[in-house]
C-alpha positions in Angstrom: 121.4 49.4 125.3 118.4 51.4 126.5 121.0 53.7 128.2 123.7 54.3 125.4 119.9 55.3 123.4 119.1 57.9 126.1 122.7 59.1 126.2 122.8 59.3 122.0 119.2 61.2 122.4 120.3 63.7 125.1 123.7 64.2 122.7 121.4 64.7 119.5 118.8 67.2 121.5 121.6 69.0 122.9 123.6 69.2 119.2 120.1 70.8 117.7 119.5 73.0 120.6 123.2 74.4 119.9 122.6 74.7 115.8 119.2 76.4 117.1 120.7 78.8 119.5 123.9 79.1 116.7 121.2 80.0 114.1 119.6 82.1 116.1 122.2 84.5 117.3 123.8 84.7 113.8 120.2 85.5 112.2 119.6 88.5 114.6 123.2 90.0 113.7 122.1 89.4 110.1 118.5 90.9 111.0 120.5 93.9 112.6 123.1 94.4 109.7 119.9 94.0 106.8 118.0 97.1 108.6 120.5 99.0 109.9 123.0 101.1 107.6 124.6 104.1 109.8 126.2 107.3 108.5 129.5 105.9 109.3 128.9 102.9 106.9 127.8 105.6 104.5 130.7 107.7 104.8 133.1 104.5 104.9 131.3 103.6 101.0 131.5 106.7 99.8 135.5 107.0 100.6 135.8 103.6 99.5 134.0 104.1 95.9 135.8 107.6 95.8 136.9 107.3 92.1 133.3 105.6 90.8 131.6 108.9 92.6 130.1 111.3 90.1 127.8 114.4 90.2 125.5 115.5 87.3 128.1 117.6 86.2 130.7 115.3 85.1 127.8 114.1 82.7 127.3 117.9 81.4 124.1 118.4 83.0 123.2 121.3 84.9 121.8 121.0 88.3 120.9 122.1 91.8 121.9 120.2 95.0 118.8 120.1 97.2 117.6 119.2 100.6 114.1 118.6 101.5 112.8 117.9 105.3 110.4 115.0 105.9 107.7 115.2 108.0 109.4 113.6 110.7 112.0 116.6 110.3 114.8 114.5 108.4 116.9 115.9 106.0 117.7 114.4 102.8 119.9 114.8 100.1 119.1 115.2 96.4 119.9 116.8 93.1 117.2 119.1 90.8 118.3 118.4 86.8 115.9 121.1 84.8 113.3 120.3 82.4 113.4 121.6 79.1 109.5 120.1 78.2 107.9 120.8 81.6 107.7 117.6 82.6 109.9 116.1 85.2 110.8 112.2 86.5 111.6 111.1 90.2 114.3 108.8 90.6 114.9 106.9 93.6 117.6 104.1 93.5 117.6 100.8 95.7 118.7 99.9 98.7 121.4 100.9 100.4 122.3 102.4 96.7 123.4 106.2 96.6 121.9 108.7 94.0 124.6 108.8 92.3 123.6 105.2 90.5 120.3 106.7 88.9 123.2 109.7 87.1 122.5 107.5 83.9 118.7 107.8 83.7 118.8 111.4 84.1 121.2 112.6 81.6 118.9 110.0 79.9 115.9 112.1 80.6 117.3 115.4 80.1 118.4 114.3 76.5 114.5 114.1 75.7 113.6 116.7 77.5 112.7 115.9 80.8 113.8 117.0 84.0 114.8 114.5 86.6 114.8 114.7 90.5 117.4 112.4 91.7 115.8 111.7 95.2 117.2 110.1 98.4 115.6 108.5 101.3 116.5 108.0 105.0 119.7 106.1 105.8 120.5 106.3 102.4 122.9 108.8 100.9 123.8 111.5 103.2 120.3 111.8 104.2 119.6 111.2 108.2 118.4 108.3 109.4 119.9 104.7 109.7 117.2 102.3 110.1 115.7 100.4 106.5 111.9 99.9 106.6 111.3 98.9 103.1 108.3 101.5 103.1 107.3 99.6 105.9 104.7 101.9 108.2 104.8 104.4 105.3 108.0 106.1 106.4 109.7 106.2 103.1 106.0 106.9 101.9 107.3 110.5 104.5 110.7 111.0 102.6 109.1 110.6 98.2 106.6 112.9 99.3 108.5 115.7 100.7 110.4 115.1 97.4 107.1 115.8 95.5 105.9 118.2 97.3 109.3 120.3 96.4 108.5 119.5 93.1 105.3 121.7 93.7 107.3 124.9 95.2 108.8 124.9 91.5 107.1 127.0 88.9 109.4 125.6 85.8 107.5 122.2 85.7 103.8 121.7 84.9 102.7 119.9 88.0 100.2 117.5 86.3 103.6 116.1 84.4 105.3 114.1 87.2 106.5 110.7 86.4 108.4 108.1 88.8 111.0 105.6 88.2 112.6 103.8 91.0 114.8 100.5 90.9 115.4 97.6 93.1 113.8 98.6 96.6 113.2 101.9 95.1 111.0 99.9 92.2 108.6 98.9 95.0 108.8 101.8 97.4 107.1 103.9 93.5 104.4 101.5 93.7 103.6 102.2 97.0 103.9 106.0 97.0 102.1 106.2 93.2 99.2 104.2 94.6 98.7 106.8 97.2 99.5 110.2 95.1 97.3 109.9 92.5 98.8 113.2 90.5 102.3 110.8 90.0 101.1 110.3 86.0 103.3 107.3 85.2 105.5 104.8 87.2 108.3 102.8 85.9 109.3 100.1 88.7 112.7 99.0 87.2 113.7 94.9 89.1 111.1 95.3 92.2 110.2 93.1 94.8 106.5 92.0 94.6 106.5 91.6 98.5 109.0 91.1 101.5 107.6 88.0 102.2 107.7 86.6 98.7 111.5 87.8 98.2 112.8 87.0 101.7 114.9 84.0 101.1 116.6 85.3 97.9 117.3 88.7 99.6 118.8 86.9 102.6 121.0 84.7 100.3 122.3 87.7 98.3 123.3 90.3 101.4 124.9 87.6 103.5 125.8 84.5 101.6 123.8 82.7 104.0 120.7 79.9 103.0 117.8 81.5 102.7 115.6 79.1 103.5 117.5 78.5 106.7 117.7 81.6 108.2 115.1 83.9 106.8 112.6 83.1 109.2 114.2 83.7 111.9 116.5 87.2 110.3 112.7 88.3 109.3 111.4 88.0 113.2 114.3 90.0 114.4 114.0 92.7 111.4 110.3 93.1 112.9 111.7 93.6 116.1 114.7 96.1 115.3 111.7 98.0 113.2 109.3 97.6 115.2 107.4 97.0 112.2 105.6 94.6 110.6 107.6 94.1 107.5 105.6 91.2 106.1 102.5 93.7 105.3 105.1 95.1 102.7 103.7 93.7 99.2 103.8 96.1 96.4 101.7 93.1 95.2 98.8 94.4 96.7 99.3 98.1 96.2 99.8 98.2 92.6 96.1 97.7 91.4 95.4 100.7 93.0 97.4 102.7 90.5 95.4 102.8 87.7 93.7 103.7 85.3 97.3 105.4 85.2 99.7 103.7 83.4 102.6 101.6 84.6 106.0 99.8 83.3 107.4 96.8 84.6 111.2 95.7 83.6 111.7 92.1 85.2 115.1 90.7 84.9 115.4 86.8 84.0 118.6 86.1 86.0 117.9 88.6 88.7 119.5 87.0 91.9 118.4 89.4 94.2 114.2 89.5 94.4 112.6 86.4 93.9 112.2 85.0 90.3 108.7 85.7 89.7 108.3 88.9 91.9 107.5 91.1 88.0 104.7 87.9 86.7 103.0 88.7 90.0 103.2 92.5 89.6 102.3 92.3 85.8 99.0 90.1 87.1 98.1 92.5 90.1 99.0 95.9 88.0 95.3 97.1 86.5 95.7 98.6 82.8 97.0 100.6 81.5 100.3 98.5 82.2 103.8 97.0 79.9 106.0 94.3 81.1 109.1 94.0 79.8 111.4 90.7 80.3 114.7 90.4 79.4 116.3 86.8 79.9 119.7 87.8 80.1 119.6 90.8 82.3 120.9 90.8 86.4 119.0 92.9 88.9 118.2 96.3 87.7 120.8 96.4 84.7 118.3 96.7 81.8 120.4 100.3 81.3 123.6 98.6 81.3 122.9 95.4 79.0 120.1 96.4 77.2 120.5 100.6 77.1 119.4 101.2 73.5 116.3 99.5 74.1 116.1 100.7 77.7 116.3 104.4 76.6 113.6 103.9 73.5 110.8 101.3 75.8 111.3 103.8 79.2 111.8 107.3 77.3 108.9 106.0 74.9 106.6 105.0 77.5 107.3 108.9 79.4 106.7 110.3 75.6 103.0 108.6 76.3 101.8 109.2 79.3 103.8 112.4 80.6 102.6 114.6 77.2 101.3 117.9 77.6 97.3 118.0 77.6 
C-alpha cells in the first residue's frame, strides 16, 4: 500500500509540475504577443480592414497628415483637423487601435468648433516602435508630448486652449500625461484602466481567451521582463489627483469586458474636483459614441464648451 501511495504521489507531483511548466511556457508567448505588436502585424491589419479604413476626408473634414519625432527620435503618425474657435482636442485611441477609430470624435469636434489632433503612439499606427509599455517608464509620456509640443509650433490655436481625450489604454495614458503637463485644460478618459494591476485578469481574458486568474500572474512577470519595466507601478489611480484643480470626465461603461468592473468608481474616488462621471449600464468598452452618441456628443462637447472657453 505505502508504495502504490508513493507511486500515486510521484504521478500527481510530476502531473502539476507539467500543468506548471505547460502554464508557464504558454503565459510567456501570451506575455510576448500582449507587449509586442510589430510593423508587420500593423501592416497585415491595415490590409485586412482595408474597406473599414478611412481618412478625415471621407468625413468632409480638412486636414494635414503629420509626423512628429519623440525624444527618443521615433516617428509617428498623425493627422492635424483645424480649429475654427482656437481651441484644439488630442485624441489618442487604445491599444493596439489605429487613429483612424477616434475619425468620429473629430468631425465631432470640428462640428463645434474645435480642432482635433488625432495622435498616434509607438507601435501603434504606422508609427515606429513595436514594443507596448502601457505608459510604463513614461515612454508614451515621450510620444503625447512631442504631439503637444507640435501643437505649440502652430500659431492658429490659442495654446492655453488644449484639451485631451483618450479611450481604452489611451484613457489612462491622458491621465498620466495631463497630470504632468499642467497647461492640458481638460481631460476626458473615455473606458480607462484605473491600474495594470487592478485590470490584469480581465485584460488577459479578453486578448487571449485564456483565465485570467490562471495565467495573469505569471503573463504579468514575463511582460516585466520583455519590457524591462515594471508594469505594476502603472495606476492611473494614483496619478489622477494630481490633475486638478483642472477639470476632468470620466465615461465608465457597465458591461465593459475589457478593464476591470470598477476601474472608473476608483478613478471617480482618486480624481480631485473639478471632476463628472458618467455611467452608462448598457454600454461595452469605449462605445459611449456608438450606443449612446446623442448624449455622448452633448455630455463631452458640453464639458469642452466649459473648460476649453476663451478667457
Amino acid at each position: 500500500m505505502a508504495k502504490w501511495f508513493r507511486i500515486s504521489l510521484m504521478v500527481i507531483a510530476g502531473l502539476a509540475l507539467a500543468a506548471l511548466v505547460a502554464i508557464n511556457t504558454v503565459s510567456r508567448k501570451e506575455a510576448v504577443n500582449f507587449v509586442r505588436y510589430t510593423p508587420e502585424e500593423r501592416l497585415q491589419r491595415t490590409q485586412e480592414e482595408s474597406d473599414l479604413i478611412q481618412s478625415p476626408s471621407g468625413y468632409g473634414l480638412p486636414y494635414e497628415d503629420v509626423v512628429v519625432t519623440n525624444a527618443s527620435g521615433m516617428k509617428l503618425v498623425g493627422w492635424f483637423v483645424p480649429s475654427q474657435n482656437g481651441a484644439v482636442v488630442m485624441l489618442l485611441p487604445g491599444y493596439e487601435e489605429p487613429r483612424y477609430l477616434m475619425l468620429e470624435e473629430a468631425d465631432m469636434l470640428y462640428r463645434h468648433g474645435y480642432g482635433a489632433l488625432l495622435m498616434s503612439v509607438r507601435a501603434h499606427d504606422l508609427s515606429d516602435g513595436d514594443l507596448v509599455s502601457f505608459g510604463c517608464g513614461g515612454r508614451e509620456m515621450e510620444d503625447i508630448d512631442a504631439w503637444y509640443q507640435y501643437l505649440l509650433t502652430r500659431p492658429d490655436l490659442d495654446q492655453g486652449r488644449i484639451g485631451i481625450l483618450g479611450q481604452s489604454m489611451g484613457g489612462s495614458l491622458v491621465i498620466q500625461y495631463a497630470r504632468l503637463n499642467e497647461r492640458i485644460r481638460a481631460v476626458v478618459a473615455h473606458s480607462p484602466f484605473s491600474s495594470v494591476p487592478d485590470t490584469v485578469q480581465t485584460a488577459v481574458t479578453w486578448k487571449t481567451g485564456l483565465p485570467g486568474w490562471l495565467f495573469a500572474p505569471f503573463m504579468l512577470f514575463w511582460a516585466e521582463r520583455e519590457t524591462g519595466c515594471d508594469l505594476s507601478s502603472v495606476s492611473a489611480r494614483d496619478w489622477i489627483g494630481e490633475i486638478s484643480p483642472r477639470p476632468v470626465f470620466i465615461l465608465d461603461a457597465g458591461m465593459d469586458e475589457v478593464v476591470s468592473k470598477n476601474s472608473g468608481e476608483m478613478l471617480l474616488q482618486a480624481a480631485g474636483e473639478p471632476k463628472e462621471w458618467w455611467f452608462c449600464e448598457e454600454c461595452k468598452h469605449h462605445e459611449f459614441d456608438t450606443t449612446r452618441p446623442r448624449e455622448f456628443e452633448e455630455k463631452v462637447i458640453g464639458f469642452f464648451d466649459r473648460y476649453l472657453q476663451a478667457q
